[in-house]
C-alpha positions in Angstrom: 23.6 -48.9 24.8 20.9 -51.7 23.2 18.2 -51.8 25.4 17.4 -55.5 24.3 19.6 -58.0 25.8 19.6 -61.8 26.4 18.2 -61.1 29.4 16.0 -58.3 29.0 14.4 -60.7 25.9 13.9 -64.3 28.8 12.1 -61.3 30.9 9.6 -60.5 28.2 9.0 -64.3 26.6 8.0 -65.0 30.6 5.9 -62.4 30.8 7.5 -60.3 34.0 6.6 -57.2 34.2 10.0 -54.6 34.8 11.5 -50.9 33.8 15.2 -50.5 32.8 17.1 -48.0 34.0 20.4 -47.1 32.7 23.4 -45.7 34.7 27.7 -44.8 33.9 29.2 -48.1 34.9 32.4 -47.5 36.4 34.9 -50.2 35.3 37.5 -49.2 38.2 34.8 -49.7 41.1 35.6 -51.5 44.1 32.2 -53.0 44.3 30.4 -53.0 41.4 26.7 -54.0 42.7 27.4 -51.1 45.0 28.3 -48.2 42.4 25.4 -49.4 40.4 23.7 -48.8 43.5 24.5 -44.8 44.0 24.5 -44.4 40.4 20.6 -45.4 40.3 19.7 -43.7 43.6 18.8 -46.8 45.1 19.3 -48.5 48.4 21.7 -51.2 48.5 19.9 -53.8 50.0 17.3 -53.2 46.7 20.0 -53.2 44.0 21.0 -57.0 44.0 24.1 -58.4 42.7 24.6 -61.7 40.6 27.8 -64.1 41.6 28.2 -67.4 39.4 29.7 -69.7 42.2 30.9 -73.5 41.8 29.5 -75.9 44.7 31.2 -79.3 45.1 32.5 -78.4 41.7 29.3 -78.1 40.0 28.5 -74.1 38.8 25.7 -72.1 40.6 24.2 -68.9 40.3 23.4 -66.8 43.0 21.6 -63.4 43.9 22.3 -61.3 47.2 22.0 -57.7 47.8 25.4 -55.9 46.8 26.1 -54.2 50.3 26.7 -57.8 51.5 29.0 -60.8 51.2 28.0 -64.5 50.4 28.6 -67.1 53.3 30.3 -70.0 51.4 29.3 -72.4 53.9 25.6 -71.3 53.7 25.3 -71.5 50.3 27.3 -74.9 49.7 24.2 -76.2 52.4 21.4 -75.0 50.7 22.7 -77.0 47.7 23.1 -79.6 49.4 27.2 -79.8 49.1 30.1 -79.5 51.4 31.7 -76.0 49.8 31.7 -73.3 47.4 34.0 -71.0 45.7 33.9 -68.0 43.8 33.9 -68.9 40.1 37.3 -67.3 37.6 35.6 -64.3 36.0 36.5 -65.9 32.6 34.6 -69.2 33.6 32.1 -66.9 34.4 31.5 -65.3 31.5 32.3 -68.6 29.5 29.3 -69.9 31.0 26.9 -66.9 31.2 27.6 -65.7 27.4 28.0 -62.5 29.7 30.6 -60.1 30.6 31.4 -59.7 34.9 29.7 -56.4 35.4 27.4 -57.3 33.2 26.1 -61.1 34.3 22.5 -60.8 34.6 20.6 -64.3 36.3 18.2 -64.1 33.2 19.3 -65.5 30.1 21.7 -67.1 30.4 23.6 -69.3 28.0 23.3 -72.4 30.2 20.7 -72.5 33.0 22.1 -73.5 36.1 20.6 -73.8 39.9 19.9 -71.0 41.3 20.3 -69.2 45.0 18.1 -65.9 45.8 19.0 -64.5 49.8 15.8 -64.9 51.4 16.0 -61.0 52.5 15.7 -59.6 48.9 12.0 -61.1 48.8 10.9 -59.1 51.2 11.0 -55.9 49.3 8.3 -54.8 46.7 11.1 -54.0 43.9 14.5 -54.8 43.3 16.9 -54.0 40.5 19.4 -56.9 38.9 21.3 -56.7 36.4 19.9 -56.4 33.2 22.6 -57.8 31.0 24.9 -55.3 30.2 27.4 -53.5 32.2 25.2 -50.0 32.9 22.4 -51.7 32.5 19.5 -52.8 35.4 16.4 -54.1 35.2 14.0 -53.2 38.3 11.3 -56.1 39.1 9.0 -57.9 41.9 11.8 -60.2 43.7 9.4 -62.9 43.7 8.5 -62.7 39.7 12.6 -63.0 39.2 12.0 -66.0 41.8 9.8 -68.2 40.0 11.0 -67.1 36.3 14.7 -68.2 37.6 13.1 -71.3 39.2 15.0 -70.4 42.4 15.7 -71.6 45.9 15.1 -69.0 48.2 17.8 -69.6 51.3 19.3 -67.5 53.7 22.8 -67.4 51.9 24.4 -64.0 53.2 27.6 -63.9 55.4 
């Protein structure tokens, strides 16, 4: 597994400061975000999970801890639209240069607005994908904040 990814590379030109850490990514996992999750020893609320969502059409990244669910109607407000939807996994990757399981927020191949739940900011570290399927990066949620440019909203179901 390359350690030097798309996004691992946007971490280092910004000058973050993070550690990878490497896990077996299950491809047949319910919940990705949360296998990730006990294979890293880490609490779920600290491993963080990247969704690529469309709002009034227009595509939208955002980041919520991976033991919990987006509120649609949430999010579409804090971008100022009427409602959101998942994104097709192929879009998703179309427009991340990513693969699902492996979408990281950094890095990607087109910058779009981006949502981090207003809980995650409150811990010290968290861990996002780093991307690569099996592959997370573990940083200070508010360095991912301002790197990503992102509004911080209260965006969990």
């Amino acid at each position: 597994m390359s350690k030097a990814t798309r996004a691992t590379q946007a971490l280092e030109k910004a000058g973050i400061a993070f550690t990878l850490h490497s896990y077996a990514y299950d491809p047949n996992a319910e919940r990705v975000g949360l296998q990730a999750a006990e294979a890293i020893g880490e609490a779920p609320e600290r491993v963080l999970k990247t969704l690529m969502v469309r709002v009034d059409g227009k595509p939208v990244c955002v980041i919520v801890p991976s033991d919990r669910e987006v509120s649609m109607k949430k999010l579409a407000a804090a971008f100022g639209g009427k409602s959101a939807e998942m994104m097709k996994p192929s879009d998703a990757e179309r427009l991340t240069g990513y693969k699902v399981g492996g979408i990281s927020p950094f890095g990607q191949m087109r910058k779009v607005p981006t949502a981090i739940e207003q809980q995650s900011l409150a811990h010290e570290r968290v861990y996002m994908n780093g991307g690569q399927r099996g592959l997370q990066v573990r940083l200070a949620p508010g360095d991912a904040q301002v790197v990503l440019d992102a509004l911080v909203a209260p965006v969990i179901a």
